[in-house]
N, CA and C atoms as an extended XYZ file, in Angstrom:
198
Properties=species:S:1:pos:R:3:atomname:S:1:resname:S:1:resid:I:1 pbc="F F F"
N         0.834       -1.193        0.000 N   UNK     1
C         0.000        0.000        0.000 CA  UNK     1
C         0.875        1.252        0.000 C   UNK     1
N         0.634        2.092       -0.974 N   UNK     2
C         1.468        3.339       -0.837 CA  UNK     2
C         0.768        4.438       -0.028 C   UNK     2
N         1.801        5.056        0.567 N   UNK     3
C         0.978        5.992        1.789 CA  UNK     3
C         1.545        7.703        1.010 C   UNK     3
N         0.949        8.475        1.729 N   UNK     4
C         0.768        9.358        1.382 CA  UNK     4
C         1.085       10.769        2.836 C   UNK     4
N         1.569       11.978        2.677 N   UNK     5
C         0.933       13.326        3.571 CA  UNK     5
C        -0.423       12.875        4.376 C   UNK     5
N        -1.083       12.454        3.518 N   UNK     6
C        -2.722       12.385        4.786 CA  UNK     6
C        -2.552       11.194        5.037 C   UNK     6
N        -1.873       10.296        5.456 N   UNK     7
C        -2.157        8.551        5.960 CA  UNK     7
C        -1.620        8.629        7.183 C   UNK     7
N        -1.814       10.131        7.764 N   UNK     8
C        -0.914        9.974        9.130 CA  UNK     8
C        -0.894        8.906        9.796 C   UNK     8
N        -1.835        7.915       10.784 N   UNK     9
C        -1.490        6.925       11.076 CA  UNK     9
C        -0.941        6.193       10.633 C   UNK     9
N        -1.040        5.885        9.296 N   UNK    10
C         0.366        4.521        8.350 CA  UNK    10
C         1.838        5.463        8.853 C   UNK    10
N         1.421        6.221        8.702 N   UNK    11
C         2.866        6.913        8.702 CA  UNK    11
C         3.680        6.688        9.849 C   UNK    11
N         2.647        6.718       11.347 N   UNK    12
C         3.980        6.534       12.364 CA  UNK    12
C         3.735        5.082       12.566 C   UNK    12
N         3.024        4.435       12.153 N   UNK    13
C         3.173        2.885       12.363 CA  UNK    13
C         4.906        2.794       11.523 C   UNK    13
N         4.305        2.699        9.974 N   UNK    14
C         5.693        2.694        9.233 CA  UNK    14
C         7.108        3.438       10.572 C   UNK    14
N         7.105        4.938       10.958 N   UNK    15
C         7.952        5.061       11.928 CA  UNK    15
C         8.721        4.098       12.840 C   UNK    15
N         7.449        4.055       13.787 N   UNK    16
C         7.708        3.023       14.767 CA  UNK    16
C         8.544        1.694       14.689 C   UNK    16
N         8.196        1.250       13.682 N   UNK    17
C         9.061       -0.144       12.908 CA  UNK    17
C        10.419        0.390       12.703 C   UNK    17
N        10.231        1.296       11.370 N   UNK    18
C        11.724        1.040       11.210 CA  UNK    18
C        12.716        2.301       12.052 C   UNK    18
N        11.905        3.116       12.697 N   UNK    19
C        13.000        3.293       14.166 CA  UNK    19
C        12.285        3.189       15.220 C   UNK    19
N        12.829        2.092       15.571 N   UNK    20
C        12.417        1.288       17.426 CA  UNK    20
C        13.196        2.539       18.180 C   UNK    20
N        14.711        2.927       18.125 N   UNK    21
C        15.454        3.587       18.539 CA  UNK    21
C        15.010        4.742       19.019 C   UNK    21
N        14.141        5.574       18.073 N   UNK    22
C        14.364        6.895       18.315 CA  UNK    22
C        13.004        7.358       19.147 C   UNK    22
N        13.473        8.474       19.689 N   UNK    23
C        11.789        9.331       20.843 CA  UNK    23
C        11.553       10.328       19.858 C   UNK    23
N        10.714        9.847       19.527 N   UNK    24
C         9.686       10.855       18.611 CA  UNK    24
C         9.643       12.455       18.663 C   UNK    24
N         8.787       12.323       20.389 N   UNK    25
C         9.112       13.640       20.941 CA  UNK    25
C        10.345       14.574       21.095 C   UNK    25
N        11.456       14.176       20.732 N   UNK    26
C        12.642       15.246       20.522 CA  UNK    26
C        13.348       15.053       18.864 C   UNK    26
N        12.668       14.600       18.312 N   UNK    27
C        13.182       14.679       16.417 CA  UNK    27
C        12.689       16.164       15.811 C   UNK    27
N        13.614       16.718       15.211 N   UNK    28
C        13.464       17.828       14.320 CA  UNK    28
C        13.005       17.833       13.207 C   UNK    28
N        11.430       18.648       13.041 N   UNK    29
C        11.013       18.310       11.821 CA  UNK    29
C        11.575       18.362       10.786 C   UNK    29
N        12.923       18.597       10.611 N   UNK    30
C        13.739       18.336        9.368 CA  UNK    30
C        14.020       16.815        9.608 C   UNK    30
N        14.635       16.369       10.461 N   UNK    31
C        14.909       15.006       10.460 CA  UNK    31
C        13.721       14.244       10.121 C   UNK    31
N        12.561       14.408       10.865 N   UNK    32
C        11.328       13.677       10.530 CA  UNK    32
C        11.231       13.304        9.392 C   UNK    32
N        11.113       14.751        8.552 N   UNK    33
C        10.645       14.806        7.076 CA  UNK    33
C        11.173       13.867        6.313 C   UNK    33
N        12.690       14.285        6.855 N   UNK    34
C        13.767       12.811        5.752 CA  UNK    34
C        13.712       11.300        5.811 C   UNK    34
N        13.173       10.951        7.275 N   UNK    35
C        12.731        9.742        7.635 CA  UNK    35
C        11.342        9.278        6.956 C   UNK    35
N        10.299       10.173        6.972 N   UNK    36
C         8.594        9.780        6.270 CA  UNK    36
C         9.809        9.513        4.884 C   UNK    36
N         9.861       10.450        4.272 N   UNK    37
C        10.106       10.317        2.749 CA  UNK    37
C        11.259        9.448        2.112 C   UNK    37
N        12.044        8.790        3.492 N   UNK    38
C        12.603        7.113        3.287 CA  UNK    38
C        11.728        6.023        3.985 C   UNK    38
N        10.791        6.161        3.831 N   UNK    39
C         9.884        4.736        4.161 CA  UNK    39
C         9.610        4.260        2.728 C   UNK    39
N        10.183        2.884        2.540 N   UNK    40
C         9.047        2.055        1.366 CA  UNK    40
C         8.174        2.315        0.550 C   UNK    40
N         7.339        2.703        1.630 N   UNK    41
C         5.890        2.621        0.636 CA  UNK    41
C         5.525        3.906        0.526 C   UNK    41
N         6.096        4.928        1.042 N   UNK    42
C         5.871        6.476        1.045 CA  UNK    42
C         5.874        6.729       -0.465 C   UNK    42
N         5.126        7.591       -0.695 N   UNK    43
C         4.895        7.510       -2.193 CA  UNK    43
C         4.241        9.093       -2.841 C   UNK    43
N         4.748       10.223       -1.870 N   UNK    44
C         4.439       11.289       -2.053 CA  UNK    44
C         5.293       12.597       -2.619 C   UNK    44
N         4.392       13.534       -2.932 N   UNK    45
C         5.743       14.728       -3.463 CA  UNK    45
C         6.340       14.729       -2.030 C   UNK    45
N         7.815       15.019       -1.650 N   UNK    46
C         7.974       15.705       -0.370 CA  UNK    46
C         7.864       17.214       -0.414 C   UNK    46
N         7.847       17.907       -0.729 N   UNK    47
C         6.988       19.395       -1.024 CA  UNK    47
C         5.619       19.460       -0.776 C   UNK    47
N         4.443       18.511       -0.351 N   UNK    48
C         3.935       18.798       -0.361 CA  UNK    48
C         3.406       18.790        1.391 C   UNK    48
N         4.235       18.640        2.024 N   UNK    49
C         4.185       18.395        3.833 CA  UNK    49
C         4.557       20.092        3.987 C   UNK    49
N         3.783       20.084        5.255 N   UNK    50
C         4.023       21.425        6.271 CA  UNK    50
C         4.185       21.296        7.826 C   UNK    50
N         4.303       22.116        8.524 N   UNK    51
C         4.702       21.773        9.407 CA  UNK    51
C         3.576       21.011       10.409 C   UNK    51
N         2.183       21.751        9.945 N   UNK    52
C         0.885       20.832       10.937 CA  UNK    52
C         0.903       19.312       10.369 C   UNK    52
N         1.426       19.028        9.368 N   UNK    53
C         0.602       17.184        9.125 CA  UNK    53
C         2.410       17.242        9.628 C   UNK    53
N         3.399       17.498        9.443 N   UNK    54
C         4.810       17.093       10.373 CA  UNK    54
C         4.444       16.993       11.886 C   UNK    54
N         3.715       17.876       12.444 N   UNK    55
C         3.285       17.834       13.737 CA  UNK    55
C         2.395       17.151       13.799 C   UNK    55
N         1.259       16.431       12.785 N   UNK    56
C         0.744       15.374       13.718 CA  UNK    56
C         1.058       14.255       13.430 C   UNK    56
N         1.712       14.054       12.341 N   UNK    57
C         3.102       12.616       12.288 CA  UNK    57
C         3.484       12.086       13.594 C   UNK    57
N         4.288       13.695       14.206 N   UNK    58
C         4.855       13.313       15.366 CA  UNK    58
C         4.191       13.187       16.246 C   UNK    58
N         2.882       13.655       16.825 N   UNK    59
C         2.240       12.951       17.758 CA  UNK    59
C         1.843       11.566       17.218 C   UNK    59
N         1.406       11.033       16.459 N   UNK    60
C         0.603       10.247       16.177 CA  UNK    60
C         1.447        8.768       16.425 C   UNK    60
N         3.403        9.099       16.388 N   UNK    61
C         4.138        8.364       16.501 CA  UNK    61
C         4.585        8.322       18.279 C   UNK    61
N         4.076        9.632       18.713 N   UNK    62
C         4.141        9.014       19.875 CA  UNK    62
C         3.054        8.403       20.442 C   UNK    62
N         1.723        8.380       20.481 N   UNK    63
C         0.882        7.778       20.760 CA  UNK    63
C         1.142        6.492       20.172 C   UNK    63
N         1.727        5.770       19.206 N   UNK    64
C         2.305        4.557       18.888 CA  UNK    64
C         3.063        3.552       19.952 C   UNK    64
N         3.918        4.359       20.318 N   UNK    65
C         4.919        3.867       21.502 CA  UNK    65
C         3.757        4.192       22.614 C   UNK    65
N         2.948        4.373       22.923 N   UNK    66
C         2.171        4.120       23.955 CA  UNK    66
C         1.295        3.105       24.513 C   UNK    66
């Protein structure tokens, strides 16, 4: 399934997997960005993210780890 800017939940699932490592809550939405847009199945312009769907990426990945 290719995910997209609006699949926020696929998105921090995808996260969560392939970094177990990292706390969500202290990543820089620059780092974020580069991480969504190396997932697999990510399949979007990266131009087309801002900082609110970056911010609810990142919650949505911490509510994951919860």
């Amino acid at each position: 399934m290719q995910i997209k800017w609006s699949d926020i939940q696929e998105i921090a699932i995808g996260l969560s997997e392939a970094h177990p490592d990292i706390d969500p809550q202290w990543i820089s939405f620059p780092d974020l960005h580069k991480k969504i847009c190396s997932l697999d199945n990510f399949m979007d312009d990266p131009k087309n993210s801002n900082e609110k769907i970056l911010e609810a990426i990142q919650m949505a990945w911490m509510d994951e780890l919860e």
